[in-house]
C-alpha positions as CSV (number, residue, x, y, z in Angstrom):
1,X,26.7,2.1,-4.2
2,X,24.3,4.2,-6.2
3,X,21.4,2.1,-7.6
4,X,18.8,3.0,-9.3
5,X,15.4,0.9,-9.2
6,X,12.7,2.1,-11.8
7,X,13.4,-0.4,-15.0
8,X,9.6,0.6,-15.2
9,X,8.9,-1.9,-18.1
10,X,9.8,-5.2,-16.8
11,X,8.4,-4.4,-13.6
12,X,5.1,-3.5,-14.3
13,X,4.8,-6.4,-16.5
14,X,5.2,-8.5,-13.2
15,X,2.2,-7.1,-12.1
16,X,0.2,-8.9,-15.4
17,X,0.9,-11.9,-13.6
18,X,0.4,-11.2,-9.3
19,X,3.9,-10.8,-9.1
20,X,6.1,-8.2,-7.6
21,X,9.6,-7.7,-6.8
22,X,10.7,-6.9,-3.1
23,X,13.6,-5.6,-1.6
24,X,15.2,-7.3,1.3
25,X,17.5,-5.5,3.8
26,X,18.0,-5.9,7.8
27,X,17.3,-3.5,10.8
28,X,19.8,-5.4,13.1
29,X,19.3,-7.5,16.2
30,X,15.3,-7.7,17.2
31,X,14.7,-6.7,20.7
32,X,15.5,-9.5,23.1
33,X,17.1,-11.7,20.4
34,X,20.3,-11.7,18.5
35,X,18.6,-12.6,15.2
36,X,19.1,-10.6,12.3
37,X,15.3,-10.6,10.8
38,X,14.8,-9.7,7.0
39,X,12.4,-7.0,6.3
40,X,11.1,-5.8,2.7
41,X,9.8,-3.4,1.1
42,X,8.1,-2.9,-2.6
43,X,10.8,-1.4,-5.3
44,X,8.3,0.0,-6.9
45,X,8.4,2.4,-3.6
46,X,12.2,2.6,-3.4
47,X,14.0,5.2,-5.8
48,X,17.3,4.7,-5.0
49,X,19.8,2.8,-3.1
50,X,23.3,5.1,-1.5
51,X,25.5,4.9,0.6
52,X,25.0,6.6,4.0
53,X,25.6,9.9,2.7
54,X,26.0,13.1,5.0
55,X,23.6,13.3,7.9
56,X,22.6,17.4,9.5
57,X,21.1,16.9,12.8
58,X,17.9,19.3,12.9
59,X,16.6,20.8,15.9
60,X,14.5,19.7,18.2
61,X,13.7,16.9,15.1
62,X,10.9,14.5,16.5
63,X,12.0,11.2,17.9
64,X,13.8,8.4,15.3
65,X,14.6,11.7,12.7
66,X,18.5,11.6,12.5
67,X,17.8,15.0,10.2
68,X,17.8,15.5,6.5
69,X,19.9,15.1,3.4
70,X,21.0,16.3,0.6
71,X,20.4,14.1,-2.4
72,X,20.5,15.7,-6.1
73,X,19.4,19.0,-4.4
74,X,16.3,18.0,-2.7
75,X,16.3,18.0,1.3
76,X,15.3,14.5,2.4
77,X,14.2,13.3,5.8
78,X,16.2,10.6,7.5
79,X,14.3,8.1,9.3
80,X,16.3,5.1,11.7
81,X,13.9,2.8,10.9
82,X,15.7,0.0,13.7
83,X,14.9,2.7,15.9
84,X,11.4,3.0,15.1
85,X,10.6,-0.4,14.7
86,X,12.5,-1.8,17.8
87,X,15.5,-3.1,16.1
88,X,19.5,-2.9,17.4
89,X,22.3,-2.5,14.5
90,X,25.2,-4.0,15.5
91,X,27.1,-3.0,12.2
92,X,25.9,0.8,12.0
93,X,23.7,2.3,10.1
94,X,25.1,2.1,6.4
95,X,22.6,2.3,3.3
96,X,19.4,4.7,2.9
97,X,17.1,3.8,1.1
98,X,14.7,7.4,-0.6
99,X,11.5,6.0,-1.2
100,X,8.4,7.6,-2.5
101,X,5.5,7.2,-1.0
102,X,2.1,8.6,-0.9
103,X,3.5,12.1,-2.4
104,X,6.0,12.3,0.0
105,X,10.0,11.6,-0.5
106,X,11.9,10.3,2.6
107,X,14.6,8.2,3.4
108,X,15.0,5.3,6.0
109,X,18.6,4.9,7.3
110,X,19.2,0.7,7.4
111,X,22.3,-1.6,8.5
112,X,22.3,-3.7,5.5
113,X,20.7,-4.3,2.1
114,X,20.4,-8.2,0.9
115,X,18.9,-8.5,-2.1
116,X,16.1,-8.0,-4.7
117,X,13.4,-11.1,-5.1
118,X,10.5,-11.9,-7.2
119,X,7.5,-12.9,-5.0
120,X,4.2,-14.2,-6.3
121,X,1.4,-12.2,-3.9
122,X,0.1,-15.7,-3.5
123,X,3.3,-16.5,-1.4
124,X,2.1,-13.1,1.1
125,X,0.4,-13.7,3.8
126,X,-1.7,-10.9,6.1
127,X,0.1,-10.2,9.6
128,X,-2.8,-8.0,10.9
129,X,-3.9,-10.4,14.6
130,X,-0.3,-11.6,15.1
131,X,1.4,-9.0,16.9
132,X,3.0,-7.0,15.1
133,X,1.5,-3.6,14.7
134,X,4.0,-2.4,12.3
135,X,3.5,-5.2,9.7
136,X,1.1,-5.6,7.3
137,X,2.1,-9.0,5.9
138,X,4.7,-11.9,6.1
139,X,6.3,-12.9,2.7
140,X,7.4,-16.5,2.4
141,X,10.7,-16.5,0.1
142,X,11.2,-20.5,-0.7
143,X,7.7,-21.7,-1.2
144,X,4.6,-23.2,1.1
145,X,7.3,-25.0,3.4
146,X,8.3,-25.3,7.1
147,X,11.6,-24.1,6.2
148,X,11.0,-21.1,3.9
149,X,12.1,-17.9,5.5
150,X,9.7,-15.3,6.1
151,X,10.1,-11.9,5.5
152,X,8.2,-9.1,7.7
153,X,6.2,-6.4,4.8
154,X,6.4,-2.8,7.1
155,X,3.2,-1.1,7.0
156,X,5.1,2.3,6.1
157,X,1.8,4.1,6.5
158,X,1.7,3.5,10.6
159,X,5.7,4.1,10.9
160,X,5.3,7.4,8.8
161,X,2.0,8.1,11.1
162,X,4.3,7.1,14.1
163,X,7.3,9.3,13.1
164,X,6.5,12.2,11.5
165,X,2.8,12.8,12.8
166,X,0.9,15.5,11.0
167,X,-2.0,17.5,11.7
168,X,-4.9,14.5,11.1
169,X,-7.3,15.8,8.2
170,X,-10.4,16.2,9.7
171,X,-13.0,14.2,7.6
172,X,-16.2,16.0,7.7
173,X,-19.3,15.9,5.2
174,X,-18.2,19.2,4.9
175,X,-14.9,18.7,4.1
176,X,-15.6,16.6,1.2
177,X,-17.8,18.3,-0.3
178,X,-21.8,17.3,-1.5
179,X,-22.7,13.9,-0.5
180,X,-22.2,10.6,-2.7
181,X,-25.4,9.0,-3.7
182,X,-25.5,5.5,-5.0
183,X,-28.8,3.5,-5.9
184,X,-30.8,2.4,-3.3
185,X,-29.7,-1.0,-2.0
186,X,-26.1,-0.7,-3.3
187,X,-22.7,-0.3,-1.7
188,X,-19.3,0.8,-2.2
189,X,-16.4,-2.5,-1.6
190,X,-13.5,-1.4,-0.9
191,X,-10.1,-3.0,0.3
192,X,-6.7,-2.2,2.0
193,X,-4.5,-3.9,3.7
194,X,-3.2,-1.1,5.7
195,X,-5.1,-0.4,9.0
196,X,-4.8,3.1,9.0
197,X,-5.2,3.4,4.9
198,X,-8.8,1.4,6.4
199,X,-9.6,3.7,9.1
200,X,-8.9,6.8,6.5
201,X,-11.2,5.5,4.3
202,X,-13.8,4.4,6.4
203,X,-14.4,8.0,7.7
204,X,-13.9,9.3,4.6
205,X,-16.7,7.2,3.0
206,X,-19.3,7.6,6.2
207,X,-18.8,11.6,5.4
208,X,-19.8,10.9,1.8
209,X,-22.9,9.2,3.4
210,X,-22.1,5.8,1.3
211,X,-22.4,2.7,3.0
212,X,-19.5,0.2,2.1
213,X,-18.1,-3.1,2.5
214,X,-14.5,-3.2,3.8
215,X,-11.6,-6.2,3.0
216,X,-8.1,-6.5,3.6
217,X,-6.9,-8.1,0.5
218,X,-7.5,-8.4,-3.2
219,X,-8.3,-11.8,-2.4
220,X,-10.8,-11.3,0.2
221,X,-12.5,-8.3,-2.3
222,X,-12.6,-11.2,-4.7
223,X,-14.6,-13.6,-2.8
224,X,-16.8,-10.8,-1.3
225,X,-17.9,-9.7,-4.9
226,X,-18.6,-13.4,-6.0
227,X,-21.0,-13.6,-2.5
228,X,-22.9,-10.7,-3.4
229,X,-23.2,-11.8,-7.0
230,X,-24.7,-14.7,-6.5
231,X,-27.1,-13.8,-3.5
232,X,-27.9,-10.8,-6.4
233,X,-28.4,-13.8,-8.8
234,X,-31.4,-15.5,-6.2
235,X,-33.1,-12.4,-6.0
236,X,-33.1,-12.0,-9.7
237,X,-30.8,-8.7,-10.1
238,X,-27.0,-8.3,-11.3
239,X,-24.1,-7.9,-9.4
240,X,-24.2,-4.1,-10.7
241,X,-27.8,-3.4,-8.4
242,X,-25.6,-4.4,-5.0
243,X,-22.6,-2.9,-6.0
244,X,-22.1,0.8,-7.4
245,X,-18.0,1.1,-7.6
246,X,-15.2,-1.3,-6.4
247,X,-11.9,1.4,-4.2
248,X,-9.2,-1.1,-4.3
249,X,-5.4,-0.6,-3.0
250,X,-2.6,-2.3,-5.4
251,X,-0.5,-3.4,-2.8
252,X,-2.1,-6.0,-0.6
253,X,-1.0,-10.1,0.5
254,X,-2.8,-12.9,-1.6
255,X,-3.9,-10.9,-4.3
256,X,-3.0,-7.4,-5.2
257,X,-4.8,-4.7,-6.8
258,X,-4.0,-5.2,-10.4
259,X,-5.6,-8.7,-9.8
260,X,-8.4,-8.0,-8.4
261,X,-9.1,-5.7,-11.2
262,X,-7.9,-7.3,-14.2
263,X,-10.4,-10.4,-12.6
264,X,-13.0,-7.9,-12.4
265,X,-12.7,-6.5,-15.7
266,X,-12.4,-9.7,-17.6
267,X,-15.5,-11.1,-16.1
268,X,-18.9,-10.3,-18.2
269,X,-20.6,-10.2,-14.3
270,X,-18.4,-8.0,-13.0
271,X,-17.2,-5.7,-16.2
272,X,-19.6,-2.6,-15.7
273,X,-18.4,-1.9,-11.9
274,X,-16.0,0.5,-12.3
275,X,-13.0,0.6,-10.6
276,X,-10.9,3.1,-8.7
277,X,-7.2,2.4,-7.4
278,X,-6.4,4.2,-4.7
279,X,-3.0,3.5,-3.6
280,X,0.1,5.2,-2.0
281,X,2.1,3.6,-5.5
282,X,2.6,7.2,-7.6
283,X,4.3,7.9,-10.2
284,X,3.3,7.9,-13.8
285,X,5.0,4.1,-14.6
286,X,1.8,2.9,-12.1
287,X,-0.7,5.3,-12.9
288,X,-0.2,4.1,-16.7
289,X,-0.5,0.2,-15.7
290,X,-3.3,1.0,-13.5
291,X,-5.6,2.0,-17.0
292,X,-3.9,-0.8,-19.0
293,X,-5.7,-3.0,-15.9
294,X,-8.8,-1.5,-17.0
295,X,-9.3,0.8,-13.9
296,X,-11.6,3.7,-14.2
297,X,-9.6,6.2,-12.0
298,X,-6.7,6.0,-10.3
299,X,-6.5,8.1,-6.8
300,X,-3.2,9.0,-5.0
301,X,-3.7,8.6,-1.1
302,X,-4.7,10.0,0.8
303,X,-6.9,13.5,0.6
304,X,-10.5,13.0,1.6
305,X,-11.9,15.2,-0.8
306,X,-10.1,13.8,-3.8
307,X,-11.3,10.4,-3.0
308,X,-14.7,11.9,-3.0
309,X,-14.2,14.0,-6.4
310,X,-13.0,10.9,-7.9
311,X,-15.7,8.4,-7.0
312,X,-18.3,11.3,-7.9
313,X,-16.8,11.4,-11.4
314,X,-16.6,8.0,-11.9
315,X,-20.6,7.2,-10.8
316,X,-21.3,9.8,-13.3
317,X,-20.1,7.7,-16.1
């Protein structure tokens, strides 16, 4: 096995439509059960599929690191991600999937890879409340029924956090440079599904002294902005007056970020907001589709002080 995932095209067209294509694989027994739950992951994250390829053990490697690799000269990280998340393989661990995410390359060692679906984001539900700290969302795979098997959505973010911790950024006014100023009254409404991406953002905004709204999905963005527009509406202002700038992630249950902003764009209330994407999606196939969306900026995550260059730029517009 040696797959390759980027047919960039097709892919990104999915997005025109709330739909994305996931990839399924399994961790091995969950803890206290002998089921063998599906996981998934967004292919847009996954670069390629292999074989377990050679493993070297480094030294004193934290916790859940079985070392790095080797794969086309770059020296990968190898995450047991059953290990991390709670899971026993009964079948070894076989297939590693490199992913890139959030500038970073690593790999996640897994027992078995199932297959590749298309989902409609509609068919995604948030898990945030339900127990599970390492999952952002539950996919449905056969529809709105009883039967339809679910599919736990890893919030790599928090595993990555969990795993390899790195020094935290510490989010200062100072740190991101001269404070944001938006017209009096207005606010900043942002959305991630992500806890952590939330609680990043959330400082990083309180050191640019902007007050903000915060959501946890394109969908609940969505209805937020229609709220505001029509209590702007009674009070005889424009949408525009209570909001200066929409900070939306793409991936996210319901709706997803290329939704919520093609809706926003495409709507003569909402048209003059500008938009910035901020999402841990990189590469230049996304960043494209994130202006062909009508975005204003698109922002990798997640460096304080670029966010705040960024939405500085784009209020300057």
């Amino acid at each position: 096995m040696n797959t390759a995932l980027h047919d960039a095209d097709e892919r990104t067209n999915l997005t025109g439509n709330n739909k994305f294509e996931m990839l399924l694989f399994r961790l091995g027994d969950a803890q206290g059960t002998e089921r063998r739950e599906l996981f998934g992951i967004n292919v847009f994250k996954v670069r390629e599929i292999l074989v377990m390829p050679t493993i070297t053990a480094m030294a004193n490697a934290p916790a859940h690191v079985l070392g790095v690799a080797n794969i086309r000269g770059q020296i990968i990280p190898v995450i047991d991600l059953p290990a991390a998340v709670g899971c026993v393989p009964k079948r070894g661990l076989t297939i590693l999937l490199v992913t890139e995410y959030a500038r970073t390359t690593q790999a996640f060692a897994v027992e078995e890879v199932d297959e590749i679906v298309r989902l409609n984001w509609s068919d995604v539900l948030a898990a945030e409340g339900n127990g599970g700290s390492l999952v952002t969302s539950i996919a449905k795979l056969d529809g709105d029924t009883e039967k339809s098997r679910l599919v736990q959505v890893l919030d790599v973010e928090q595993i990555l956090r969990n795993v390899m911790p790195r020094a935290e950024e510490v989010i200062t006014p100072e740190s991101v440079g001269d404070s944001v100023k938006l017209p009096h009254g207005s606010i900043i409404l942002a959305a991630d599904d992500s806890p952590v991406a939330r609680m990043m953002i959330e400082q990083g905004l309180t050191a640019m002294g902007t007050p903000f709204v915060m959501t946890k999905t394109g969908q609940e963005a969505w209805d937020r902005l229609q709220a505001i527009e029509a209590q702007a509406q009674a009070e005889g202002k424009t949408a525009l007056d209570k909001v200066a700038l929409i900070l939306t992630d793409l991936e996210m249950p319901v709706m997803d970020g290329f939704t919520l902003t093609r809706n926003i764009k495409q709507d003569q209330r909402f048209q003059s907001i500008p938009v910035v994407i901020h999402s841990s999606l990189t590469g230049t196939a996304n960043e494209a589709h994130v202006s062909s969306v009508g975005a204003d900026a698109y922002v990798a995550k997640f460096v304080a002080a670029e966010l705040a260059t960024t939405i500085r730029q784009v209020l300057r517009h």
